[in-house]
PDB file of N, H, CA, C and O in Angstrom:
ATOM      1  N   UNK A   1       0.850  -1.183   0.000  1.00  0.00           N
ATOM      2  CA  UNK A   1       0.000   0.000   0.000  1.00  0.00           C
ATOM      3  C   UNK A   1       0.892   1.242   0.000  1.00  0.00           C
ATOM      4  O   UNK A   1       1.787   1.406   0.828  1.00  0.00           O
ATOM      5  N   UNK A   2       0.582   2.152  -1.027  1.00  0.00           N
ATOM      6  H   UNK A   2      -0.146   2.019  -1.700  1.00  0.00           H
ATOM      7  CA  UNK A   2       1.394   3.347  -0.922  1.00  0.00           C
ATOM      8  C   UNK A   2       0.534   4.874  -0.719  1.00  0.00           C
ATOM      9  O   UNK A   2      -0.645   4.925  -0.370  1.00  0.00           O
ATOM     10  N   UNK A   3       1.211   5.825  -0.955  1.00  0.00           N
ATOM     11  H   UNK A   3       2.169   5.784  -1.239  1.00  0.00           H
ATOM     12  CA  UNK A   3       0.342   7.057  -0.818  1.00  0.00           C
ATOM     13  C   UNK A   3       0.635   7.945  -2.424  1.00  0.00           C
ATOM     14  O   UNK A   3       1.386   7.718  -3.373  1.00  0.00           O
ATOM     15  N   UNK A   4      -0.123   8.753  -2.201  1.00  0.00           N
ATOM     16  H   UNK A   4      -0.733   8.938  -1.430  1.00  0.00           H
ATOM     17  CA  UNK A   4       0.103   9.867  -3.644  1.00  0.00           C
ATOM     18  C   UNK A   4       0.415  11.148  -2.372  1.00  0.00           C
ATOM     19  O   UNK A   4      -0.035  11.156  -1.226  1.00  0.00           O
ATOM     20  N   UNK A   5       1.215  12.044  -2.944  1.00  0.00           N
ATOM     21  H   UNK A   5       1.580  12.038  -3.875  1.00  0.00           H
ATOM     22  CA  UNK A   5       1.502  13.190  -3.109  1.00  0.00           C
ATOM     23  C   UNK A   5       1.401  14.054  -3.710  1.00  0.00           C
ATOM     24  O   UNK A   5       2.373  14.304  -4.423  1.00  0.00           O
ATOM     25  N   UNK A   6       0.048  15.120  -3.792  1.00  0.00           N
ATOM     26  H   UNK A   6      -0.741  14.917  -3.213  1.00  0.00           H
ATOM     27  CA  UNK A   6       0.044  16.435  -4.304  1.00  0.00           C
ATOM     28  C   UNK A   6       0.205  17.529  -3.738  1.00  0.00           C
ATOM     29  O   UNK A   6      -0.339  17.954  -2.719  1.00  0.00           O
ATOM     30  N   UNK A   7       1.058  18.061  -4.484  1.00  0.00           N
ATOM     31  H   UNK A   7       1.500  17.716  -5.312  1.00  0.00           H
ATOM     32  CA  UNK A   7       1.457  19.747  -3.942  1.00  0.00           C
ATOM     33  C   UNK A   7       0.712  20.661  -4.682  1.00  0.00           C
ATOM     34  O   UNK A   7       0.372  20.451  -5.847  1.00  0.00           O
ATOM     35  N   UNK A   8       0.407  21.808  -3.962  1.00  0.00           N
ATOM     36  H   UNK A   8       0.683  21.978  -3.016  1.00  0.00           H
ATOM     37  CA  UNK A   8      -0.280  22.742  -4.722  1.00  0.00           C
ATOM     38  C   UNK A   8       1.235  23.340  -4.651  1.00  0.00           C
ATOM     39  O   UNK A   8       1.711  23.445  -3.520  1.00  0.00           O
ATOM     40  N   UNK A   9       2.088  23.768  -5.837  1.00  0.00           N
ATOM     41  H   UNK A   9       1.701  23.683  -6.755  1.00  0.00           H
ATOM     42  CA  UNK A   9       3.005  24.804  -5.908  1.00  0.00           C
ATOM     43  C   UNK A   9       2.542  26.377  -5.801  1.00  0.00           C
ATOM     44  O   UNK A   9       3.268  27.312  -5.462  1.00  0.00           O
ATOM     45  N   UNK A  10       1.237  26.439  -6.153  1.00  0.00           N
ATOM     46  H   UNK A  10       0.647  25.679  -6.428  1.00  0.00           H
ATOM     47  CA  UNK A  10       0.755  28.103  -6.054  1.00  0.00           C
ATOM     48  C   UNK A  10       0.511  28.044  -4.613  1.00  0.00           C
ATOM     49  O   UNK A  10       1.161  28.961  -4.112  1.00  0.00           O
ATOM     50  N   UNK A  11       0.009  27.527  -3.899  1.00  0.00           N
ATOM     51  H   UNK A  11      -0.518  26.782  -4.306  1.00  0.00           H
ATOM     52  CA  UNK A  11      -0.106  27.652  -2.536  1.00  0.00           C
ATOM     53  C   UNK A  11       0.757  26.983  -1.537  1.00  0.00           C
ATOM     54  O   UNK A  11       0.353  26.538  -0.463  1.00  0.00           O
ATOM     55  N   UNK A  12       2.268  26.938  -2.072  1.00  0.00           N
ATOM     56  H   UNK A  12       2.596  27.300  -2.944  1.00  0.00           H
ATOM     57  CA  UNK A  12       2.768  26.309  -1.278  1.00  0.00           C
ATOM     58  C   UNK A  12       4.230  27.603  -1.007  1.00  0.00           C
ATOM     59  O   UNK A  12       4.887  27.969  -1.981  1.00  0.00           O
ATOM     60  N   UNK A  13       4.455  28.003   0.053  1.00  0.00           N
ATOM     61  H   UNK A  13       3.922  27.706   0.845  1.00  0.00           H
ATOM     62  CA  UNK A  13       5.181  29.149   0.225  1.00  0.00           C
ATOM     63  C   UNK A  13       6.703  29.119   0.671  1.00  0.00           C
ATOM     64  O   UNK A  13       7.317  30.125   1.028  1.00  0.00           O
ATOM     65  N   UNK A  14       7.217  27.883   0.609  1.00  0.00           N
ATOM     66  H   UNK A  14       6.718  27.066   0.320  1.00  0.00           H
ATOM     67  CA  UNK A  14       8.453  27.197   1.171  1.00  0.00           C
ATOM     68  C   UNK A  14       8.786  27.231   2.639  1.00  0.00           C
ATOM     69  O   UNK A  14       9.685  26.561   3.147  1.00  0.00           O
ATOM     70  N   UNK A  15       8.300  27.739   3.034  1.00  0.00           N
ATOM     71  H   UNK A  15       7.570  28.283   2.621  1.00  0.00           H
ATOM     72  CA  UNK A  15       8.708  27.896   5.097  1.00  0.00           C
ATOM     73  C   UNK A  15       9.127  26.406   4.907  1.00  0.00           C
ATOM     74  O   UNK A  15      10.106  26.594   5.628  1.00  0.00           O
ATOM     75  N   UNK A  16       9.234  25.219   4.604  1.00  0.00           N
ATOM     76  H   UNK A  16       8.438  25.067   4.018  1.00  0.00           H
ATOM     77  CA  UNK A  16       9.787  23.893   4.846  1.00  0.00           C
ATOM     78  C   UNK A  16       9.347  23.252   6.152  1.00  0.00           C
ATOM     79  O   UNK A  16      10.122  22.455   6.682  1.00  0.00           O
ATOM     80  N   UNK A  17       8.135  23.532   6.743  1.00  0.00           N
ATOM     81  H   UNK A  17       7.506  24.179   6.313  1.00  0.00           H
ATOM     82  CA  UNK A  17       7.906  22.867   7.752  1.00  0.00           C
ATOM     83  C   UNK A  17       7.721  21.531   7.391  1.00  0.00           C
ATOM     84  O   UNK A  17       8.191  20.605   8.052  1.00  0.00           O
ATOM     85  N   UNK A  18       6.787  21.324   5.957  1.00  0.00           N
ATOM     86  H   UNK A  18       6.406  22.077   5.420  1.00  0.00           H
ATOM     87  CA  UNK A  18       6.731  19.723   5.831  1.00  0.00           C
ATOM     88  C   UNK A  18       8.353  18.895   5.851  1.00  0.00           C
ATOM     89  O   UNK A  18       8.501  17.721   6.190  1.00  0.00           O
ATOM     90  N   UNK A  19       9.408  19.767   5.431  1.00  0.00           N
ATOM     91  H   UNK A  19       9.289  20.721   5.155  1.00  0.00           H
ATOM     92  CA  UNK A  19      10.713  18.975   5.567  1.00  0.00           C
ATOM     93  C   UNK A  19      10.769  18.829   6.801  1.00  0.00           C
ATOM     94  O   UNK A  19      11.104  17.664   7.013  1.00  0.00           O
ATOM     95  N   UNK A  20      10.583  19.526   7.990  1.00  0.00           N
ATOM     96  H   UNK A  20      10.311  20.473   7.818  1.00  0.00           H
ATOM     97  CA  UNK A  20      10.972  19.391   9.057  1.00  0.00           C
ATOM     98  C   UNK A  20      10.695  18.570   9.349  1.00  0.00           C
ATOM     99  O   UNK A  20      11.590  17.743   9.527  1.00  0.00           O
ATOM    100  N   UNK A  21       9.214  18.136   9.637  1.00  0.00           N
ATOM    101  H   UNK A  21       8.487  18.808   9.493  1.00  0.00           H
ATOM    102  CA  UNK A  21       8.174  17.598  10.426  1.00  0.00           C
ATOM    103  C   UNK A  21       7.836  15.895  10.176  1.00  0.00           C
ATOM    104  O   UNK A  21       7.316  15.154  11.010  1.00  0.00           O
ATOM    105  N   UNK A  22       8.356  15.454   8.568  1.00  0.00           N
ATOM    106  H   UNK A  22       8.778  16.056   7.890  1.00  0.00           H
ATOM    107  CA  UNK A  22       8.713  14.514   7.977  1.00  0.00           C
ATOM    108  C   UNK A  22       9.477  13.274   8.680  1.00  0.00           C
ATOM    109  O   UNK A  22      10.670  13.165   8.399  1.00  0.00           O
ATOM    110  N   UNK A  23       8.973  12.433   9.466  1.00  0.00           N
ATOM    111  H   UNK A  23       8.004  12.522   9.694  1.00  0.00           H
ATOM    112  CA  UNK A  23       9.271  11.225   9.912  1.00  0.00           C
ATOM    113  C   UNK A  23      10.829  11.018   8.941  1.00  0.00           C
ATOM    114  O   UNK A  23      11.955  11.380   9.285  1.00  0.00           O
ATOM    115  N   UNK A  24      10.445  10.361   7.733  1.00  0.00           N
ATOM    116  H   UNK A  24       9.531  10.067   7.454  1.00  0.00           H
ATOM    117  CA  UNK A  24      11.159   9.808   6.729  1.00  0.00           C
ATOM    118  C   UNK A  24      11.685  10.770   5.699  1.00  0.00           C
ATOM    119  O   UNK A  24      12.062  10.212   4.669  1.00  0.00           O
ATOM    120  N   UNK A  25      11.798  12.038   5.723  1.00  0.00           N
ATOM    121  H   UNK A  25      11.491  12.491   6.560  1.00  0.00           H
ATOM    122  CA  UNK A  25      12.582  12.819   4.885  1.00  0.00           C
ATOM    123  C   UNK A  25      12.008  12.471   3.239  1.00  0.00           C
ATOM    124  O   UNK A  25      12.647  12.226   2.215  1.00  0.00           O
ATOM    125  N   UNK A  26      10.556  12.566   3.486  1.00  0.00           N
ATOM    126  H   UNK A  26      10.037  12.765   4.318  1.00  0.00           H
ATOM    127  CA  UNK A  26       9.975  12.249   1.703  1.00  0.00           C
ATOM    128  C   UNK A  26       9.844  13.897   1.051  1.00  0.00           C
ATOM    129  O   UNK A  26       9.436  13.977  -0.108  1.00  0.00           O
ATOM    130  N   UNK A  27      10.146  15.040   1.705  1.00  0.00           N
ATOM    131  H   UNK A  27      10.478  14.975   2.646  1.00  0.00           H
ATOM    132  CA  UNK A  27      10.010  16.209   1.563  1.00  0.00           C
ATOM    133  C   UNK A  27      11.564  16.726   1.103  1.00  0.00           C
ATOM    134  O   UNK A  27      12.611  16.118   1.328  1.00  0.00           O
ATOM    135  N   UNK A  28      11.420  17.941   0.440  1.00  0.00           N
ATOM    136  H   UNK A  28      10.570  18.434   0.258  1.00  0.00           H
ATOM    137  CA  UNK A  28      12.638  18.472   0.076  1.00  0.00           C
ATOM    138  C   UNK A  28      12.487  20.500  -0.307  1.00  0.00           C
ATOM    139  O   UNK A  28      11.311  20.734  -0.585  1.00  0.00           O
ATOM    140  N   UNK A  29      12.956  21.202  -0.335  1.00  0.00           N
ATOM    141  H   UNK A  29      13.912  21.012  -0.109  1.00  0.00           H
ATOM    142  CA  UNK A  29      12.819  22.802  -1.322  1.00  0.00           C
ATOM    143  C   UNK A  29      13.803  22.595  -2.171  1.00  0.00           C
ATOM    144  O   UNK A  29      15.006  22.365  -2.053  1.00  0.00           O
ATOM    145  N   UNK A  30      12.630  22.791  -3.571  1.00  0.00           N
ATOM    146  H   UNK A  30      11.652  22.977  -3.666  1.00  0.00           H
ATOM    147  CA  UNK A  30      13.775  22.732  -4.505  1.00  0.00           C
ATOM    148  C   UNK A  30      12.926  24.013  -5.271  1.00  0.00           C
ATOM    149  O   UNK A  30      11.729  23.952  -5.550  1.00  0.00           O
ATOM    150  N   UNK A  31      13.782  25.137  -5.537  1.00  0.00           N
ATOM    151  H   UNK A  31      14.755  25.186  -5.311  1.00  0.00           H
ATOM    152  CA  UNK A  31      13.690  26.482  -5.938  1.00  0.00           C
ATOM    153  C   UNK A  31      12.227  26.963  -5.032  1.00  0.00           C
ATOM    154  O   UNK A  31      11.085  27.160  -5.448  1.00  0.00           O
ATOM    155  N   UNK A  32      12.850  27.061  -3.512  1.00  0.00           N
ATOM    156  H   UNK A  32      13.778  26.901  -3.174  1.00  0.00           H
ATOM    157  CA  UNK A  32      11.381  27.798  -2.829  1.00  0.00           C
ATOM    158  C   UNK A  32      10.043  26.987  -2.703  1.00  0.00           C
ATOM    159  O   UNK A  32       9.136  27.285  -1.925  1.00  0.00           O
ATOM    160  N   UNK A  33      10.039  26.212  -3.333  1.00  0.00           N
ATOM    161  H   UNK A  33      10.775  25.970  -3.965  1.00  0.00           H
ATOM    162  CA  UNK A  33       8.936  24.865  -3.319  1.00  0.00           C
ATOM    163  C   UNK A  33       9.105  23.684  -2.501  1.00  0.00           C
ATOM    164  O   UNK A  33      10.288  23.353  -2.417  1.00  0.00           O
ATOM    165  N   UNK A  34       8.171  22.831  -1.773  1.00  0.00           N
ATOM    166  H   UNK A  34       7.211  23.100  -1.841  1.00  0.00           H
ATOM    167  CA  UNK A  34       8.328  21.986  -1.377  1.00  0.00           C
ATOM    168  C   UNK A  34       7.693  20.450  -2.454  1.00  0.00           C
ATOM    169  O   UNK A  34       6.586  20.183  -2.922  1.00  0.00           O
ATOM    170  N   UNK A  35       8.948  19.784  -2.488  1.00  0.00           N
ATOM    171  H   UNK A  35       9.847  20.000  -2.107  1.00  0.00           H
ATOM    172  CA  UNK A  35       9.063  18.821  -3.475  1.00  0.00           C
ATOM    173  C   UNK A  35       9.094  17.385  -2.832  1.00  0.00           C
ATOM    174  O   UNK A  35       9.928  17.145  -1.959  1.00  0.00           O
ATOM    175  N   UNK A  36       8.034  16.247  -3.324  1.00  0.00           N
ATOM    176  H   UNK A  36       7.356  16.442  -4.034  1.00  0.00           H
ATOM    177  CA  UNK A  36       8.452  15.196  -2.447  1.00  0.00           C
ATOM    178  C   UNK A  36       8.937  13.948  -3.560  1.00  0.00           C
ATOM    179  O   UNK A  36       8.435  13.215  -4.411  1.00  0.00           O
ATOM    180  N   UNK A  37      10.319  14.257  -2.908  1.00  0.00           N
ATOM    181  H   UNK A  37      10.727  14.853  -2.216  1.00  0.00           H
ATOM    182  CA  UNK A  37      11.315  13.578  -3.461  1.00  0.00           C
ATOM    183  C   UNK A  37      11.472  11.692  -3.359  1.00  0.00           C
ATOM    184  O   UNK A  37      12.016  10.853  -4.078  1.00  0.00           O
ATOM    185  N   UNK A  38      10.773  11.640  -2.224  1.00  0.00           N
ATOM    186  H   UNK A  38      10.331  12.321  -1.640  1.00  0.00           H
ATOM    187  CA  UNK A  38      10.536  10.353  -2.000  1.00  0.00           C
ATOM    188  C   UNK A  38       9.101   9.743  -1.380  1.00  0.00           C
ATOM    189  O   UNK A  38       8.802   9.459  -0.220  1.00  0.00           O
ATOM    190  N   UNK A  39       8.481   9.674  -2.391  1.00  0.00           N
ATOM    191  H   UNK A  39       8.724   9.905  -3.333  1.00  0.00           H
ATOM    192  CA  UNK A  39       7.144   9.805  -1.841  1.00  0.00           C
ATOM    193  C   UNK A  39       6.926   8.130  -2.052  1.00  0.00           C
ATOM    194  O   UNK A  39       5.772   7.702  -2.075  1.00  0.00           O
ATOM    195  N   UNK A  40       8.240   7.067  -2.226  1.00  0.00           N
ATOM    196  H   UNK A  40       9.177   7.415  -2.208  1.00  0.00           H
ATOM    197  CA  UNK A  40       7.195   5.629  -2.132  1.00  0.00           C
ATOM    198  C   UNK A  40       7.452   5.903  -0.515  1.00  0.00           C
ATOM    199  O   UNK A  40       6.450   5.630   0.145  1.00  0.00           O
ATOM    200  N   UNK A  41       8.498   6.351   0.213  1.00  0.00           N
ATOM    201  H   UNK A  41       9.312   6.572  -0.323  1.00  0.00           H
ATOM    202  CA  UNK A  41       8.690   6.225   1.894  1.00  0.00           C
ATOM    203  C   UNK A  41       7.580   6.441   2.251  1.00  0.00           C
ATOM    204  O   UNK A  41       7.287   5.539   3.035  1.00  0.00           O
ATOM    205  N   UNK A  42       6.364   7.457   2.080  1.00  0.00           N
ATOM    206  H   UNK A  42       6.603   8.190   1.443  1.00  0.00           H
ATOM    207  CA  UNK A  42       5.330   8.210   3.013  1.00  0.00           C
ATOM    208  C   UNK A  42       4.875   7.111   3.654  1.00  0.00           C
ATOM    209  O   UNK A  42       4.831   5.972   3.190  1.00  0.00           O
ATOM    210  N   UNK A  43       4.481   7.530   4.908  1.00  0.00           N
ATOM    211  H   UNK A  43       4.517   8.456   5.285  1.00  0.00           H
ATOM    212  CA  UNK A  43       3.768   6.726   5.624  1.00  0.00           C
ATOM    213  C   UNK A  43       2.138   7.001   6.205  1.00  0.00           C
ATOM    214  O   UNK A  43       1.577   6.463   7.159  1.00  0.00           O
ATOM    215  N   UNK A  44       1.638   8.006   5.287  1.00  0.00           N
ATOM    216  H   UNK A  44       2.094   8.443   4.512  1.00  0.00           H
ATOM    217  CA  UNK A  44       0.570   8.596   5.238  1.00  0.00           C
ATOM    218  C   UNK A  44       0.358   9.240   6.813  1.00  0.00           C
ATOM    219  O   UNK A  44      -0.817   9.510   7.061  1.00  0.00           O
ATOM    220  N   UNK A  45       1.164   9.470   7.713  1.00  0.00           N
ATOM    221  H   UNK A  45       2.118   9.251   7.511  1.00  0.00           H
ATOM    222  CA  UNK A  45       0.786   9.922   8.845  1.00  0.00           C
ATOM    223  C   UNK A  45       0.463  11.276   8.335  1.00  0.00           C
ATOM    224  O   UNK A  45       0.558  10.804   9.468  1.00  0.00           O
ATOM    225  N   UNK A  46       0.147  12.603   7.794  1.00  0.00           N
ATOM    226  H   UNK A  46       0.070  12.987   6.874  1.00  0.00           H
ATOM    227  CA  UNK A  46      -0.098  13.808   7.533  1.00  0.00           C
ATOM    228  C   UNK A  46       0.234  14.620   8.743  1.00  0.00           C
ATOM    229  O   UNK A  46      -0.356  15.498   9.373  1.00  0.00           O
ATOM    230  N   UNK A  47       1.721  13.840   8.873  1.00  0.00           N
ATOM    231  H   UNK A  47       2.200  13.127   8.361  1.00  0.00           H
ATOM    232  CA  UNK A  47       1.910  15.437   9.557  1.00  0.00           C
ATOM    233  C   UNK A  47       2.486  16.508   9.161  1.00  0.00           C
ATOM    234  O   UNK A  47       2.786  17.410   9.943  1.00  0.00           O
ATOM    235  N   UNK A  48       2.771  16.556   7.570  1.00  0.00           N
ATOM    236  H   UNK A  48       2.527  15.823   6.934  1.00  0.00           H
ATOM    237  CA  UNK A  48       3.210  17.278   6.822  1.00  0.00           C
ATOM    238  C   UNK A  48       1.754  18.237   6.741  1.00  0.00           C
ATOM    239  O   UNK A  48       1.739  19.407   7.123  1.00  0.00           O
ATOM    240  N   UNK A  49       0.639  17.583   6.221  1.00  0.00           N
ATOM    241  H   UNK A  49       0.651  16.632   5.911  1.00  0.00           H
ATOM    242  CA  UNK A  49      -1.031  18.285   5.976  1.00  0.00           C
ATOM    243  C   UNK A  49      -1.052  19.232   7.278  1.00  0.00           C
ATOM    244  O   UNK A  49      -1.192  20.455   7.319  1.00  0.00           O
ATOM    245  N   UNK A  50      -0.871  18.307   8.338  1.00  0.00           N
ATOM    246  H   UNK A  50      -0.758  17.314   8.305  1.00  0.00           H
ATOM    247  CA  UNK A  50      -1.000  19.470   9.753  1.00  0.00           C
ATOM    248  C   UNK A  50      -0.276  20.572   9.593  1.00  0.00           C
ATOM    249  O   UNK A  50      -0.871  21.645   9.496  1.00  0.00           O
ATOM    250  N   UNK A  51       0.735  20.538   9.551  1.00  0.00           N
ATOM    251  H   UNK A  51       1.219  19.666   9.630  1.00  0.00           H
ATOM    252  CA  UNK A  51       1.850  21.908   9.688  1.00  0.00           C
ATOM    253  C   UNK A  51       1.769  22.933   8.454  1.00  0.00           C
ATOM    254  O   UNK A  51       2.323  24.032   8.458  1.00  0.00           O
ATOM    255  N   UNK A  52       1.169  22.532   7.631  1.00  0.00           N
ATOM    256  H   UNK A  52       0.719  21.639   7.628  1.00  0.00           H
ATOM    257  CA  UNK A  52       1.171  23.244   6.265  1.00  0.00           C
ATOM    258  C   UNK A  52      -0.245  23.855   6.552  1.00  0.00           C
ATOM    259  O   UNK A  52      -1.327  23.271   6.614  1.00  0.00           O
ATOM    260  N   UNK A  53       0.123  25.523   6.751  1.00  0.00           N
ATOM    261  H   UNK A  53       1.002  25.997   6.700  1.00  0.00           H
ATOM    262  CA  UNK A  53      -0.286  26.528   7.215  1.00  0.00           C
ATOM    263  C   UNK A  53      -1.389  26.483   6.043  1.00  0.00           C
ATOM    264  O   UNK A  53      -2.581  26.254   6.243  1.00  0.00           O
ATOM    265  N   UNK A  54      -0.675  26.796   4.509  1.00  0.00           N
ATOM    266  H   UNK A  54       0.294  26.983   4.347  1.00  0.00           H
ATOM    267  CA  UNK A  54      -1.636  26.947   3.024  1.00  0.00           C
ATOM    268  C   UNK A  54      -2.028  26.135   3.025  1.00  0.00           C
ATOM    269  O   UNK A  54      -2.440  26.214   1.867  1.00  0.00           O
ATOM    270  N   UNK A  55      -2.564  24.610   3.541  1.00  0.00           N
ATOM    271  H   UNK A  55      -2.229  24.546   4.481  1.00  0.00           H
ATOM    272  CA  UNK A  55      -3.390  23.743   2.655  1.00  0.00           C
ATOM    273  C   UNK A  55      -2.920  23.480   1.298  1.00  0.00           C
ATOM    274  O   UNK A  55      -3.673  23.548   0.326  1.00  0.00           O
ATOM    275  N   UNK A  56      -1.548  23.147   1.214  1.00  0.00           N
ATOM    276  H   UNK A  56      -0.936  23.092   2.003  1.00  0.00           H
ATOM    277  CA  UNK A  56      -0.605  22.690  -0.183  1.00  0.00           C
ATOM    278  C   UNK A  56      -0.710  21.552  -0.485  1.00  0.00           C
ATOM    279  O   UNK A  56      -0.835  21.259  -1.674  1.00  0.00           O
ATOM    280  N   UNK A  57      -0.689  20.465   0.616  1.00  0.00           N
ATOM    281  H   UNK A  57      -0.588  20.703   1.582  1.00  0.00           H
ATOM    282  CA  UNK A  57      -0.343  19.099   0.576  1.00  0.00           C
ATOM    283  C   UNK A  57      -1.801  18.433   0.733  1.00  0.00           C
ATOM    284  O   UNK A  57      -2.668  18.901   1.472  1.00  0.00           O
ATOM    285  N   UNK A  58      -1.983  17.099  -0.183  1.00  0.00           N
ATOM    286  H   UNK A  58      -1.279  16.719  -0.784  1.00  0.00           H
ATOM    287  CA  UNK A  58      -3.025  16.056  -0.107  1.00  0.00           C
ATOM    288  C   UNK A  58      -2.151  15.390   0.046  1.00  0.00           C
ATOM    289  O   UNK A  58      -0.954  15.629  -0.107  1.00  0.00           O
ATOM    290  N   UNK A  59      -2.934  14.008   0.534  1.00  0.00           N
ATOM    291  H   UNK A  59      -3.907  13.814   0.658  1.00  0.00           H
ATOM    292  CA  UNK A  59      -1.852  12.813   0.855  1.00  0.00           C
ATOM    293  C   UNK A  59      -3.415  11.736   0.511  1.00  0.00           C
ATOM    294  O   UNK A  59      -4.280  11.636   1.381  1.00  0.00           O
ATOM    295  N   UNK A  60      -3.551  11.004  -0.886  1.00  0.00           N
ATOM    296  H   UNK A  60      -2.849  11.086  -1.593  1.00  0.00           H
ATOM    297  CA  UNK A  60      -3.865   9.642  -0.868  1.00  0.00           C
ATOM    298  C   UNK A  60      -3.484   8.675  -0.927  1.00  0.00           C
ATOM    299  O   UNK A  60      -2.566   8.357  -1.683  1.00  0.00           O
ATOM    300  N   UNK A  61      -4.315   7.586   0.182  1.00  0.00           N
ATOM    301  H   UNK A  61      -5.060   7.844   0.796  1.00  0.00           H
ATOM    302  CA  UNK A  61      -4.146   6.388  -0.194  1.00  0.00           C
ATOM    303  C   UNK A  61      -4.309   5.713  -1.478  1.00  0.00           C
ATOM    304  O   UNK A  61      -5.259   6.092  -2.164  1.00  0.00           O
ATOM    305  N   UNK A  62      -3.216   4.357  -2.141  1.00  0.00           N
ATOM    306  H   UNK A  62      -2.445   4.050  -1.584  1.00  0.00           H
ATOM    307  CA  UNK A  62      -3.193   4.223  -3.049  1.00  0.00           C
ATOM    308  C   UNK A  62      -4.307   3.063  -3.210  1.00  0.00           C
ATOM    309  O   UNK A  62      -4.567   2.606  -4.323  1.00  0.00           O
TER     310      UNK A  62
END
C-alpha cells in the first residue's frame, strides 16, 4: 500500500515545515517549493497536511 503526493506549488510558500516535520525525509525545497522527493517512503501519517499553514499538501491512499 502506498500514498500519492500532491502539492499545490501556487499555494505552497516554502517555510519547509513539511521537511521538518517529515518522519522519513519524503520532503525536500527545490527552488522555494516543497518537493516530495521520496514519496514511495510516506507513511501517510499527515503530519506534513497538519503543519502546512496553506493547505498545499493532499496525501492519498493508493
Amino acid at each position: 500500500m502506498g500514498y500519492t503526493i500532491t502539492i499545490d506549488v501556487e499555494k505552497c510558500v516554502g517555510d519547509g515545515e513539511c521537511v521538518d516535520v517529515c518522519p522519513v525525509e519524503v520532503y525536500e525545497l527545490q527552488d522555494g517549493k516543497a518537493v516530495a522527493v521520496n514519496e514511495d517512503e510516506c507513511l501517510g501519517c499527515e503530519s506534513c497536511v497538519e503543519v502546512c499553514e496553506q493547505d498545499a499538501i493532499e496525501i492519498e491512499e493508493n
